[in-house]
N, CA, C and O atoms as CSV, one atom per row, in Angstrom:
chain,resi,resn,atom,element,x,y,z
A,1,UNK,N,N,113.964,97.917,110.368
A,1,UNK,CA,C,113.741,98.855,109.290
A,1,UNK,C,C,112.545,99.718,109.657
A,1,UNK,O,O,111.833,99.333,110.586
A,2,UNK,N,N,112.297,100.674,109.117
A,2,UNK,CA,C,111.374,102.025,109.555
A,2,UNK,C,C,110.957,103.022,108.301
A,2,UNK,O,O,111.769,103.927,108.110
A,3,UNK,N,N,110.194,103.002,107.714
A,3,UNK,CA,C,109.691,103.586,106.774
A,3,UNK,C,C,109.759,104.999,106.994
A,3,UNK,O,O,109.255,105.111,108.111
A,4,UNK,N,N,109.997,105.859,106.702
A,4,UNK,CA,C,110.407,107.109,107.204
A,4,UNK,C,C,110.072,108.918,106.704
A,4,UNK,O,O,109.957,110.034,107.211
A,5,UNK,N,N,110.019,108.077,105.096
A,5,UNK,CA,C,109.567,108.846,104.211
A,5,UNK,C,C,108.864,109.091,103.043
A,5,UNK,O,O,109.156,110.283,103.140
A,6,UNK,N,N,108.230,109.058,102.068
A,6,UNK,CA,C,108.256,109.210,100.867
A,6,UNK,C,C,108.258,110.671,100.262
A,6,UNK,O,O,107.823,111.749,100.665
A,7,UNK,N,N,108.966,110.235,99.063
A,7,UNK,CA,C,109.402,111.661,98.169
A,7,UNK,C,C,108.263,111.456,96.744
A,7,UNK,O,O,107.747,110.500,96.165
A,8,UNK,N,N,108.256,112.626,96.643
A,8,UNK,CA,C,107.214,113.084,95.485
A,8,UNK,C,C,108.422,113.991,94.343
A,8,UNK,O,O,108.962,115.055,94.646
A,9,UNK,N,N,108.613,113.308,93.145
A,9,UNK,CA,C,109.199,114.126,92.717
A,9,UNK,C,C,108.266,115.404,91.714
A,9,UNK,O,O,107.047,115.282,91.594
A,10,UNK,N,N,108.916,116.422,91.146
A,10,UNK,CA,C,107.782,117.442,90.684
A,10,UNK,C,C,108.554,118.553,90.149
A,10,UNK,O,O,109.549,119.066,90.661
A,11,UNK,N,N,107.740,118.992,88.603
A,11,UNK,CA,C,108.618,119.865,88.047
A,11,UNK,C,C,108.538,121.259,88.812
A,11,UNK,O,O,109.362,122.163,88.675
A,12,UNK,N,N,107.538,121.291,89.550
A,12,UNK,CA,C,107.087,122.498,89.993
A,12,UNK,C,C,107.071,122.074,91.797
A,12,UNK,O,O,106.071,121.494,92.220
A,13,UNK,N,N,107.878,122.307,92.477
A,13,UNK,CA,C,108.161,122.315,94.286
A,13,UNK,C,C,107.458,123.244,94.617
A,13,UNK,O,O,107.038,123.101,95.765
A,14,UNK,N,N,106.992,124.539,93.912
A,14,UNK,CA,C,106.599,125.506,94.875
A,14,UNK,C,C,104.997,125.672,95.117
A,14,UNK,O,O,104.323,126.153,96.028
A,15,UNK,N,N,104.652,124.932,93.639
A,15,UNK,CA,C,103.254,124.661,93.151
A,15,UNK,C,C,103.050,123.515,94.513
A,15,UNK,O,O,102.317,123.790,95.463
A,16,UNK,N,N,103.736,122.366,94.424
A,16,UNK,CA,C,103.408,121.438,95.271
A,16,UNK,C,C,103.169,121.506,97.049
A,16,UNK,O,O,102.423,121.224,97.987
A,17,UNK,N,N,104.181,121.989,96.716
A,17,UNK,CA,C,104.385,122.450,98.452
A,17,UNK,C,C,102.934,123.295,98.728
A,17,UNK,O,O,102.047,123.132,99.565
A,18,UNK,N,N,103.076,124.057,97.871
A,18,UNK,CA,C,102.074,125.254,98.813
A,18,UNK,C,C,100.564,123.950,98.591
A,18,UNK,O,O,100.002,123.994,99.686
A,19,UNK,N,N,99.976,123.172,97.904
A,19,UNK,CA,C,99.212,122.266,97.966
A,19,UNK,C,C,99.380,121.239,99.474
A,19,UNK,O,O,98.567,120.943,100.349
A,20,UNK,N,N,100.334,121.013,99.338
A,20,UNK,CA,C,100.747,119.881,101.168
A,20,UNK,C,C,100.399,121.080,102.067
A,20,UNK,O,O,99.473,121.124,102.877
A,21,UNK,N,N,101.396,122.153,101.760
A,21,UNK,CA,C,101.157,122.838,103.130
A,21,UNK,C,C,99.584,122.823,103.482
A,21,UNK,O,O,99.248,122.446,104.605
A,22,UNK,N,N,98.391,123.321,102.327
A,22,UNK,CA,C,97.212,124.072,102.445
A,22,UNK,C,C,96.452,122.790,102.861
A,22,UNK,O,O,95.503,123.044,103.603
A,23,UNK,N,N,96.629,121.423,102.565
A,23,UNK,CA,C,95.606,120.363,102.788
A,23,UNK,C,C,95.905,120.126,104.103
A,23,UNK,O,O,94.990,120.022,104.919
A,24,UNK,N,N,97.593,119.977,104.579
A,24,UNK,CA,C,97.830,119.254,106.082
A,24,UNK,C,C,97.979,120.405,107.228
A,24,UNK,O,O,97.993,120.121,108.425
A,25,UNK,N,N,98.088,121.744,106.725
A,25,UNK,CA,C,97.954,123.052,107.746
A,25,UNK,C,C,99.581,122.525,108.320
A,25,UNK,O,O,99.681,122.633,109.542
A,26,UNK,N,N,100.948,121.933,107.554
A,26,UNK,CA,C,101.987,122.438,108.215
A,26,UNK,C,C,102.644,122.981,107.213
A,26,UNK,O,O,102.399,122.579,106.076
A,27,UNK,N,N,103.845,124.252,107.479
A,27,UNK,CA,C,104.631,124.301,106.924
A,27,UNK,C,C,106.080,123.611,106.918
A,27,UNK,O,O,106.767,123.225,107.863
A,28,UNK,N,N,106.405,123.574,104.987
A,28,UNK,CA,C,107.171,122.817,104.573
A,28,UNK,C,C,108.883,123.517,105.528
A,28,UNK,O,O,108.991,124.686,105.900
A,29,UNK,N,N,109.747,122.665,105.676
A,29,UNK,CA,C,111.052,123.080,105.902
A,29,UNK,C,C,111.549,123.226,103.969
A,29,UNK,O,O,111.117,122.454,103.114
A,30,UNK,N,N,112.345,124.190,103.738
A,30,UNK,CA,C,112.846,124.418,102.489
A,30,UNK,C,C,114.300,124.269,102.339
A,30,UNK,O,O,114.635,125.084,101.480
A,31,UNK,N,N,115.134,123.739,102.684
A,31,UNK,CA,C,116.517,124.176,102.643
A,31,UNK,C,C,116.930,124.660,101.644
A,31,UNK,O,O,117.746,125.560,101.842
A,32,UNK,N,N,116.577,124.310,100.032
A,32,UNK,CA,C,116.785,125.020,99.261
A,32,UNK,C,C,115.832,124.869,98.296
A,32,UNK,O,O,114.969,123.997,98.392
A,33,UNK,N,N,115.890,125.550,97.468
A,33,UNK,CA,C,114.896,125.888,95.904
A,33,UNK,C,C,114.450,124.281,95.173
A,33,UNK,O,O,113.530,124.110,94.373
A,34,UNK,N,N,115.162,123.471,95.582
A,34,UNK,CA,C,114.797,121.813,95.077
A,34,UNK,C,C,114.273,120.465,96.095
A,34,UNK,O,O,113.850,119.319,95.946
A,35,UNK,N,N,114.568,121.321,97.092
A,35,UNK,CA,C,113.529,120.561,97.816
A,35,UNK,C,C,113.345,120.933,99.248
A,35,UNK,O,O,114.002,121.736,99.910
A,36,UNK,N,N,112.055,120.004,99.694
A,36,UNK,CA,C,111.068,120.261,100.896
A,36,UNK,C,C,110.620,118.963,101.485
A,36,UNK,O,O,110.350,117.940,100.856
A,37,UNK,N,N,110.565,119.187,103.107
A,37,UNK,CA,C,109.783,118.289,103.686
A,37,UNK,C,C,108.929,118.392,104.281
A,37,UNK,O,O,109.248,119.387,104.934
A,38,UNK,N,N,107.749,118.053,104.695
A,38,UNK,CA,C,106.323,118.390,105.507
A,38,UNK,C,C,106.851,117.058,106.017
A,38,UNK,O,O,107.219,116.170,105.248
A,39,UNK,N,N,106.883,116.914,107.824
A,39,UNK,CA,C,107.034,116.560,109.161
A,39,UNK,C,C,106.208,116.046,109.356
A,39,UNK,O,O,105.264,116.684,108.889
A,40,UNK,N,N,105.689,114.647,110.085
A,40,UNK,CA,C,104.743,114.761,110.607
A,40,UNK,C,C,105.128,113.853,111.825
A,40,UNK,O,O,106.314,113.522,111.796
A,41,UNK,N,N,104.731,113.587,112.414
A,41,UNK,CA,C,104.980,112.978,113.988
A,41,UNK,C,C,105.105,111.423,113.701
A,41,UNK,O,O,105.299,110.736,114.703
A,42,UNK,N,N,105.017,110.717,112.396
A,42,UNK,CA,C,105.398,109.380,111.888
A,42,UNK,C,C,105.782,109.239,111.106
A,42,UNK,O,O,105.731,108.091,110.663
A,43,UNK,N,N,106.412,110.212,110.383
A,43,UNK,CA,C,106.800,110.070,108.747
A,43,UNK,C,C,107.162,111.138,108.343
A,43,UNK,O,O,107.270,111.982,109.233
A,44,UNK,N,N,107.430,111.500,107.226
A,44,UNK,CA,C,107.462,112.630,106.242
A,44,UNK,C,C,107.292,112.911,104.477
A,44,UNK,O,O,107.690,112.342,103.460
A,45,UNK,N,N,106.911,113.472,104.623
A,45,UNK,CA,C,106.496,113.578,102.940
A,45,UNK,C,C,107.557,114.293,102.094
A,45,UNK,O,O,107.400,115.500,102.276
A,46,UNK,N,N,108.459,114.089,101.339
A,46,UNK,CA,C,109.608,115.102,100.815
A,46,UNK,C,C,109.186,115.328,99.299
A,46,UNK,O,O,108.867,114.413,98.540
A,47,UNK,N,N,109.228,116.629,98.978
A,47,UNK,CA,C,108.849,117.029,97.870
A,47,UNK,C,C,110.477,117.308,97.120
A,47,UNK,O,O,111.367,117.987,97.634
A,48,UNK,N,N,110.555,116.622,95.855
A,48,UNK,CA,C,111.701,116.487,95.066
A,48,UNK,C,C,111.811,117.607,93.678
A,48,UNK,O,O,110.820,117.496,92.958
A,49,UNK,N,N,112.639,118.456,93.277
A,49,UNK,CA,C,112.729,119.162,91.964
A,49,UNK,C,C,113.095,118.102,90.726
A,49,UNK,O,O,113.831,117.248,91.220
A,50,UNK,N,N,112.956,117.927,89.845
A,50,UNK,CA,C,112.903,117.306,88.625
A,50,UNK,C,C,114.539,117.066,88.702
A,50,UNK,O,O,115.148,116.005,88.564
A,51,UNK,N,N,115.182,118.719,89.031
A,51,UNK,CA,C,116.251,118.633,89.080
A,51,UNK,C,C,117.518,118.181,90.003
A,51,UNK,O,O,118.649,118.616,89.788
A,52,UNK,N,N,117.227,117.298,91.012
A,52,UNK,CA,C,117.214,115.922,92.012
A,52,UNK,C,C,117.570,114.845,91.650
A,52,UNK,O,O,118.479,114.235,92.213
A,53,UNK,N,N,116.633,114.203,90.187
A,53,UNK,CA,C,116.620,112.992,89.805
A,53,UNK,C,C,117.976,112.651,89.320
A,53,UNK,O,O,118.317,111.501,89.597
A,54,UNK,N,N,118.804,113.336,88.688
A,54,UNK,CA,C,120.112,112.926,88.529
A,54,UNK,C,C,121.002,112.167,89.406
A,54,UNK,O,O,121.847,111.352,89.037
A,55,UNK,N,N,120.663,112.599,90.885
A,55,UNK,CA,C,121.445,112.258,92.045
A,55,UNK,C,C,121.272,110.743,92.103
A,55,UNK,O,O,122.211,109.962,92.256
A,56,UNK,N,N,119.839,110.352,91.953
A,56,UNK,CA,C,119.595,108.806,92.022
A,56,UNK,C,C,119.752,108.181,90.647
A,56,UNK,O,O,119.500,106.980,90.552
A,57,UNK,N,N,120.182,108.932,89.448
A,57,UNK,CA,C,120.511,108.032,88.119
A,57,UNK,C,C,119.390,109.001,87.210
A,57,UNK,O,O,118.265,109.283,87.622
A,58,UNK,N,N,119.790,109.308,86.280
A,58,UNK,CA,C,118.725,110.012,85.525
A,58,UNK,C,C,117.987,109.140,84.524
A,58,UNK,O,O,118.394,108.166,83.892
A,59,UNK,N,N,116.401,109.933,84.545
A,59,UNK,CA,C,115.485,108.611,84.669
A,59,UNK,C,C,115.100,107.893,85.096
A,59,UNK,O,O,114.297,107.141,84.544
A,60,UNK,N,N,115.569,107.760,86.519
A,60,UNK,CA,C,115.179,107.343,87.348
A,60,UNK,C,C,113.651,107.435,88.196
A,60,UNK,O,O,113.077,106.489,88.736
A,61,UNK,N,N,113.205,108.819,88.135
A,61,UNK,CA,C,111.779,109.043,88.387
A,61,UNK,C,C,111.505,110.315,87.067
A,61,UNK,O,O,112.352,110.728,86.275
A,62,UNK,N,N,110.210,110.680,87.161
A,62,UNK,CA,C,109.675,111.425,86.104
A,62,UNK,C,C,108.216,111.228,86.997
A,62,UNK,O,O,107.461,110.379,87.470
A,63,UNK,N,N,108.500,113.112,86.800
A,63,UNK,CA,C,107.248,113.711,87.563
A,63,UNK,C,C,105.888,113.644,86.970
A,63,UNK,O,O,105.802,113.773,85.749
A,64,UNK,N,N,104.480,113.403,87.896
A,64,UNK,CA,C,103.107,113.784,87.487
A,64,UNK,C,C,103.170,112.530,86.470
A,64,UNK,O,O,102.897,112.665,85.277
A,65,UNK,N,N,103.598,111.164,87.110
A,65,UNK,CA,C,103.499,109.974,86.530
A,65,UNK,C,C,102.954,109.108,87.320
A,65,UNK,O,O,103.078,108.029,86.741
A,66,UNK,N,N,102.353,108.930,88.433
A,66,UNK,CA,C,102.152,108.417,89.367
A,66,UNK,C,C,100.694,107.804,89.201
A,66,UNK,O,O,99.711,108.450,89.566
A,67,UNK,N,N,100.592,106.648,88.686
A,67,UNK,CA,C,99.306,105.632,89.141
A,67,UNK,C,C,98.838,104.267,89.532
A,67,UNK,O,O,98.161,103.331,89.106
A,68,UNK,N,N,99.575,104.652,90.602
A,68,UNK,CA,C,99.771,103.383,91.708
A,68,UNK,C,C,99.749,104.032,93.226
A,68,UNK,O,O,98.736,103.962,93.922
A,69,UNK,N,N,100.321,104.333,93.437
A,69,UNK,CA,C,100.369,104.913,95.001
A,69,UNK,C,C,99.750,105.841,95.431
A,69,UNK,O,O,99.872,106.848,94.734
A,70,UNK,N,N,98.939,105.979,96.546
A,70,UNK,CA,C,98.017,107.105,97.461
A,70,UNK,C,C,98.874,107.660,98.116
A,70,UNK,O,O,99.911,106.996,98.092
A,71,UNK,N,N,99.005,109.074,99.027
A,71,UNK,CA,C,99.734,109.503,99.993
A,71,UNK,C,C,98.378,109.854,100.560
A,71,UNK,O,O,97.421,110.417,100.027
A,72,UNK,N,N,98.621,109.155,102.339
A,72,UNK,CA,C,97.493,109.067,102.974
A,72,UNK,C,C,97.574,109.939,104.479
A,72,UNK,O,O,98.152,109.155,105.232
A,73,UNK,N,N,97.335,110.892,105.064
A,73,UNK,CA,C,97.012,111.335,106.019
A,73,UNK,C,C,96.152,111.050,107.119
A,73,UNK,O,O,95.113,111.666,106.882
A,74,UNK,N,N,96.046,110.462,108.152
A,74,UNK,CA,C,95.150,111.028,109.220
A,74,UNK,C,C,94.783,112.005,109.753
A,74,UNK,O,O,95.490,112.942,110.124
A,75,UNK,N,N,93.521,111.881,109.858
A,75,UNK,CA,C,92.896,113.670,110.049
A,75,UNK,C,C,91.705,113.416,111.357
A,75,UNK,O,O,90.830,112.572,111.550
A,76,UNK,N,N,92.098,114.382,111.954
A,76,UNK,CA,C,90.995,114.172,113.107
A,76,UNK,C,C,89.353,114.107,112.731
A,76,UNK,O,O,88.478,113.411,113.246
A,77,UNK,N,N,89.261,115.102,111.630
A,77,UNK,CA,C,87.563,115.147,111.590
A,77,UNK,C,C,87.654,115.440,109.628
A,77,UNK,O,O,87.887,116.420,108.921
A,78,UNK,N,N,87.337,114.051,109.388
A,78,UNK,CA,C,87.247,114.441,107.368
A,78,UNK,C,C,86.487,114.989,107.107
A,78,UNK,O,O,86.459,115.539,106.005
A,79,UNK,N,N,85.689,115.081,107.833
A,79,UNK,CA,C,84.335,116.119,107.004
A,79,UNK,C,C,84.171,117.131,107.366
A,79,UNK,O,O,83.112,117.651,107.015
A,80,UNK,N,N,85.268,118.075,108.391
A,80,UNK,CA,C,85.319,119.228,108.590
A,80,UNK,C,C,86.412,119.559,107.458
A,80,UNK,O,O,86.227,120.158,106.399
A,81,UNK,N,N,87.234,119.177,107.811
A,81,UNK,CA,C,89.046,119.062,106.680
A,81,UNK,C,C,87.990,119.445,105.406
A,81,UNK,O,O,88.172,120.539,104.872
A,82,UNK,N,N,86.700,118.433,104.813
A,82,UNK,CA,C,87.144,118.478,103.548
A,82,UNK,C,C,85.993,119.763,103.085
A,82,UNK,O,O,86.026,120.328,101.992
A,83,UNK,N,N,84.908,120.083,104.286
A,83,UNK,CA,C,84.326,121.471,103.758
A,83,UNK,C,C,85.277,122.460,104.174
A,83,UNK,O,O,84.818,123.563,103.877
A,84,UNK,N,N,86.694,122.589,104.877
A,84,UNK,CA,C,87.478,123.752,104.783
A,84,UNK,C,C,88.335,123.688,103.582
A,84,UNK,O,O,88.757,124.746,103.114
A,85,UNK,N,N,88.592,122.723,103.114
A,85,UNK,CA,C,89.391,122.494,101.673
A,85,UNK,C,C,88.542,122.884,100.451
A,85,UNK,O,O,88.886,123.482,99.431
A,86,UNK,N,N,87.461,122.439,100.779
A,86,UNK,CA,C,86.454,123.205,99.246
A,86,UNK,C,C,86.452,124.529,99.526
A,86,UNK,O,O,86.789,125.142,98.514
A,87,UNK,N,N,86.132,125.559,100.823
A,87,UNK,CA,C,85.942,126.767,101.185
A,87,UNK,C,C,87.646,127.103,100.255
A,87,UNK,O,O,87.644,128.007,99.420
A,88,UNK,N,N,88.645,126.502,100.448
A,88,UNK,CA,C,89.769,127.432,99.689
A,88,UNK,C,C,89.853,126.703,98.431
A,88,UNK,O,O,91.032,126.687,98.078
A,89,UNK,N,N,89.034,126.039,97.536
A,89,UNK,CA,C,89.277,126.364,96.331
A,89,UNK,C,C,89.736,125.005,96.215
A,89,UNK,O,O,89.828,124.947,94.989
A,90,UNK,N,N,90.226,123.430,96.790
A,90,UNK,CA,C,91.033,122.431,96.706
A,90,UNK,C,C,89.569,121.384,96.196
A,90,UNK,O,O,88.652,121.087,96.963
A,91,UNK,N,N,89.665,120.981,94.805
A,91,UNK,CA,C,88.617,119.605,94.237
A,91,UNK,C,C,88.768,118.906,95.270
A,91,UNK,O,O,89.860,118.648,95.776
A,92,UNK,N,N,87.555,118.494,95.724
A,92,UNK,CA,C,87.648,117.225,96.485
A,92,UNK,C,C,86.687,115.947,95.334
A,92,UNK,O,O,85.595,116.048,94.776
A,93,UNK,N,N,87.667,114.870,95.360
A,93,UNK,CA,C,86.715,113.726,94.955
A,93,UNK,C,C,85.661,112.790,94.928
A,93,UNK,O,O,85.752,111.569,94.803
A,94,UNK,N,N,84.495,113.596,95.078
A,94,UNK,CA,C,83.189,113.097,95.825
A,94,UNK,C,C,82.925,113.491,97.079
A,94,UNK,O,O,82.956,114.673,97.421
A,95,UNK,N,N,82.698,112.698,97.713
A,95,UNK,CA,C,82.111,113.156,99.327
A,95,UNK,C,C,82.778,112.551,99.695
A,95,UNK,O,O,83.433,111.753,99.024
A,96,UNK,N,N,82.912,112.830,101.817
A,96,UNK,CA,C,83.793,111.975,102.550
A,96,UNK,C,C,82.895,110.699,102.457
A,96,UNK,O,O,81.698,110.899,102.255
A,97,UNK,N,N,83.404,109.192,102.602
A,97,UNK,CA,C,82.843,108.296,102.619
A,97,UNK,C,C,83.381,107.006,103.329
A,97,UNK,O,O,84.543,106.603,103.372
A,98,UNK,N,N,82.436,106.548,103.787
A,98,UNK,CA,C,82.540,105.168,104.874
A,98,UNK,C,C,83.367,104.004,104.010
A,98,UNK,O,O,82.743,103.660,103.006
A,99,UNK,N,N,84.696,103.303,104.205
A,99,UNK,CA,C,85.524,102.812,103.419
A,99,UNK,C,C,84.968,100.867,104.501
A,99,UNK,O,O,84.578,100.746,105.663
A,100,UNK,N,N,85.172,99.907,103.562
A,100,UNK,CA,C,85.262,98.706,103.989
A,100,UNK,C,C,86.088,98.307,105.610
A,100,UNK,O,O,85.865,97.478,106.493
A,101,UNK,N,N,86.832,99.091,105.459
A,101,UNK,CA,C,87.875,98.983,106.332
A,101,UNK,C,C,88.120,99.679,107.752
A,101,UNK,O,O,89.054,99.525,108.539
A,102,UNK,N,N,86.675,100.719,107.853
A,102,UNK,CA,C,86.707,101.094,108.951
A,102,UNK,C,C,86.702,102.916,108.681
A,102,UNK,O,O,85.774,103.608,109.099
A,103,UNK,N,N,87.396,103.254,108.241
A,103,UNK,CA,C,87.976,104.877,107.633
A,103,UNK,C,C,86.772,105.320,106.792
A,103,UNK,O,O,86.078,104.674,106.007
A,104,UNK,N,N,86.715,106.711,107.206
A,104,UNK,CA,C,85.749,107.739,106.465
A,104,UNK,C,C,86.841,108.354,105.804
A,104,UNK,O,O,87.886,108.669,106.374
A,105,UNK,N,N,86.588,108.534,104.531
A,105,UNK,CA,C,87.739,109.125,103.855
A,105,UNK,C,C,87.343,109.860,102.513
A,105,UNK,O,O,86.433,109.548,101.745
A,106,UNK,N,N,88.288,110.967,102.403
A,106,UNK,CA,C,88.076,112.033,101.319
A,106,UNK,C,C,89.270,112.528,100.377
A,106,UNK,O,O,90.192,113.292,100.659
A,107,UNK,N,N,88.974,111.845,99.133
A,107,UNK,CA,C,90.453,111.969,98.705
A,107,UNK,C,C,90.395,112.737,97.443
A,107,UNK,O,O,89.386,112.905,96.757
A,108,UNK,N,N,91.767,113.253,97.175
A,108,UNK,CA,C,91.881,114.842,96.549
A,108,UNK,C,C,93.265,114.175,95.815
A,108,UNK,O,O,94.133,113.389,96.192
A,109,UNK,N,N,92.988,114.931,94.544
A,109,UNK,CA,C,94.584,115.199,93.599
A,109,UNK,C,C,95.308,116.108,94.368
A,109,UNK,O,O,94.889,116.827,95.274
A,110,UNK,N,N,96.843,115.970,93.758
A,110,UNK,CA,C,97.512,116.680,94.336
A,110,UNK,C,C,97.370,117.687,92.568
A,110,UNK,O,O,96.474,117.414,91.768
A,111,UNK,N,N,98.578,118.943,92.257
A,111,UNK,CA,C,98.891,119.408,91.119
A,111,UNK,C,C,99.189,118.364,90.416
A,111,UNK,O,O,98.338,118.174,89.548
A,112,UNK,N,N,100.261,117.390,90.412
A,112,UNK,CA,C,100.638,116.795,89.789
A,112,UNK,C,C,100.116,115.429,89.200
A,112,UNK,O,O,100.756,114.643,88.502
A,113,UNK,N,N,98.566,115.299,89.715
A,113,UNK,CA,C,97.704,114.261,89.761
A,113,UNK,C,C,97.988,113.237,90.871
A,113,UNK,O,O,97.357,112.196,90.685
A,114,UNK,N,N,98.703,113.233,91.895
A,114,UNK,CA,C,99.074,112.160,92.764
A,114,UNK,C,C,97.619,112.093,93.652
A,114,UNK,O,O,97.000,113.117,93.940
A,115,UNK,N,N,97.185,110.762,94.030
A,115,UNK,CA,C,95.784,110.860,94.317
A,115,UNK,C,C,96.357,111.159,95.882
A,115,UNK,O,O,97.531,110.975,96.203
A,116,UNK,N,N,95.183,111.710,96.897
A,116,UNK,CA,C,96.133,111.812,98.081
A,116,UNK,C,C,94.408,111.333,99.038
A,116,UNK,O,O,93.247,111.557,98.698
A,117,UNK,N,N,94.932,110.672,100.199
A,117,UNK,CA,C,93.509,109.965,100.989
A,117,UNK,C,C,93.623,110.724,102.302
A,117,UNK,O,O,94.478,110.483,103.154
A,118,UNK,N,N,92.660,111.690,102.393
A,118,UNK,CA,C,92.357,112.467,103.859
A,118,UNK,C,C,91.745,111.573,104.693
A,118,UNK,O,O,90.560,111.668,104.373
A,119,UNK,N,N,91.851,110.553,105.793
A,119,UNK,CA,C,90.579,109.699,106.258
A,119,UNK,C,C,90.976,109.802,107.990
A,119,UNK,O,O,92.069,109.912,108.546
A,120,UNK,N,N,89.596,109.715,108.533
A,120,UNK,CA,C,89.466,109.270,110.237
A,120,UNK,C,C,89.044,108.021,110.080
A,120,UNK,O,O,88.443,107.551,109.113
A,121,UNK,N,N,89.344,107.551,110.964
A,121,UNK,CA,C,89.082,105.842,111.947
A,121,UNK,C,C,87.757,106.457,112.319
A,121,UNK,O,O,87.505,107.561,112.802
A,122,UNK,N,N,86.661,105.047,111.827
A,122,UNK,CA,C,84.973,105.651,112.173
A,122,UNK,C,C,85.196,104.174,113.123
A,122,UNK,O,O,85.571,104.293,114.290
A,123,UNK,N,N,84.959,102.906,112.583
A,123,UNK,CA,C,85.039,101.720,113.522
A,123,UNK,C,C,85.207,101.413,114.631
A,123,UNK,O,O,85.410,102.579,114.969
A,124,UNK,N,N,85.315,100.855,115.583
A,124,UNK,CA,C,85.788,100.739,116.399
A,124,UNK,C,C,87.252,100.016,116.336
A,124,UNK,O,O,88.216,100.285,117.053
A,125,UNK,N,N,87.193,99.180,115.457
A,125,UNK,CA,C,88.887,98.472,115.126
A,125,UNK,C,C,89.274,99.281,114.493
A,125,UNK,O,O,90.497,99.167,114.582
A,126,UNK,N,N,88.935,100.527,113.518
A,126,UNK,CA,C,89.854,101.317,112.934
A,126,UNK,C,C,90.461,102.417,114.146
A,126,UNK,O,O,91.678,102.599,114.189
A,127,UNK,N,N,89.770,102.962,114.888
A,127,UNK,CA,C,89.808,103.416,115.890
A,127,UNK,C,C,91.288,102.699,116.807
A,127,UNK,O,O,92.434,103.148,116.843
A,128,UNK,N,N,90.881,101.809,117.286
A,128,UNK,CA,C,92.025,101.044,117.732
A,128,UNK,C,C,93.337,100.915,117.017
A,128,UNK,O,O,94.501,100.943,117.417
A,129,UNK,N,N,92.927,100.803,116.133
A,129,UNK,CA,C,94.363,100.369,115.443
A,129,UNK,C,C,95.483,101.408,114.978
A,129,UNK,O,O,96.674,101.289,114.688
A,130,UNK,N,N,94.224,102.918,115.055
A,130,UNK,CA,C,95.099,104.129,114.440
A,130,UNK,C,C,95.215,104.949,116.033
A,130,UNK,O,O,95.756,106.043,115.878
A,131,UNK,N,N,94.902,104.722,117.256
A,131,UNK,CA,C,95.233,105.331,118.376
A,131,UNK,C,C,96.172,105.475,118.579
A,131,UNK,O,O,96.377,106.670,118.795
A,132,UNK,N,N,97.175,104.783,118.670
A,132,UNK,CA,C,98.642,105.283,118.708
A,132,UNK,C,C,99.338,105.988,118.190
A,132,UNK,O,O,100.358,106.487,118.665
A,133,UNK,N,N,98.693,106.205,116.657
A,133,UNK,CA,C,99.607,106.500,116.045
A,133,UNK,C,C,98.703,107.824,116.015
A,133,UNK,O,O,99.263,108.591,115.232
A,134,UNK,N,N,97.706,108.340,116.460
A,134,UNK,CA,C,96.695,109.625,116.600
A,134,UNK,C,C,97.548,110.225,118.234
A,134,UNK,O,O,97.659,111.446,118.344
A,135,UNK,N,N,98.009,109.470,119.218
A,135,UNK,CA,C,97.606,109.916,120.342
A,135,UNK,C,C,99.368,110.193,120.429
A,135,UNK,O,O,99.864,110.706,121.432
């Protein structure tokens, strides 16, 4: 098994998207008006229209409900990322900061309140452990 993706559902895709695009610097693929994916070299992030949720059972999700799950990025340098993210206008949540676990990390709402974690490997075991998946 291979984890592959997660989807964000959202009444607003275009609001969202242009937020992923501006924090991770890629652009989204669109195939159509209800949804999007931002790529990344281990995963992908898919942004869902409200009007989607039917396909999996309606009621099934319900957007800008989310308080449980982070969507987490690796970033080469957080404390450059997160003074170019304040320079365009994106809240950041405090300062970048040294985490238990090794990671300097700077984390930001999305529109829809989804908390989202910008962080580099500072440690030396964090370092290690995220090289592969950096290199």
């Amino acid at each position: 098994m291979n984890l592959v993706s997660l989807r964000l559902i959202t009444a607003d895709v275009d609001r969202l998207v242009t937020f992923y695009e501006t924090i991770t610097g890629i652009t989204a693929d669109r195939p159509n008006a209800d949804f999007a994916e931002l790529r990344t070299p281990n995963g992908t992030l898919a942004i869902g229209s409200t009007r989607t949720v039917a396909i999996f059972g309606p009621g099934s999700a319900r957007p800008a409900d989310n308080h449980s799950a982070l969507v987490e990025f690796l970033v080469a340098d957080v404390d450059a990322l997160s003074a170019a993210l304040a320079a365009r206008g994106i809240e950041l949540l405090g300062e970048p900061r040294d985490l238990p676990w090794g990671n300097r990390s700077q984390l930001v709402r999305d529109p829809d309140g989804t908390l989202v974690n910008l962080f580099t490997p500072v440690s030396p075991a964090a370092i290690a452990k995220f090289a592969q998946v950096a290199g």
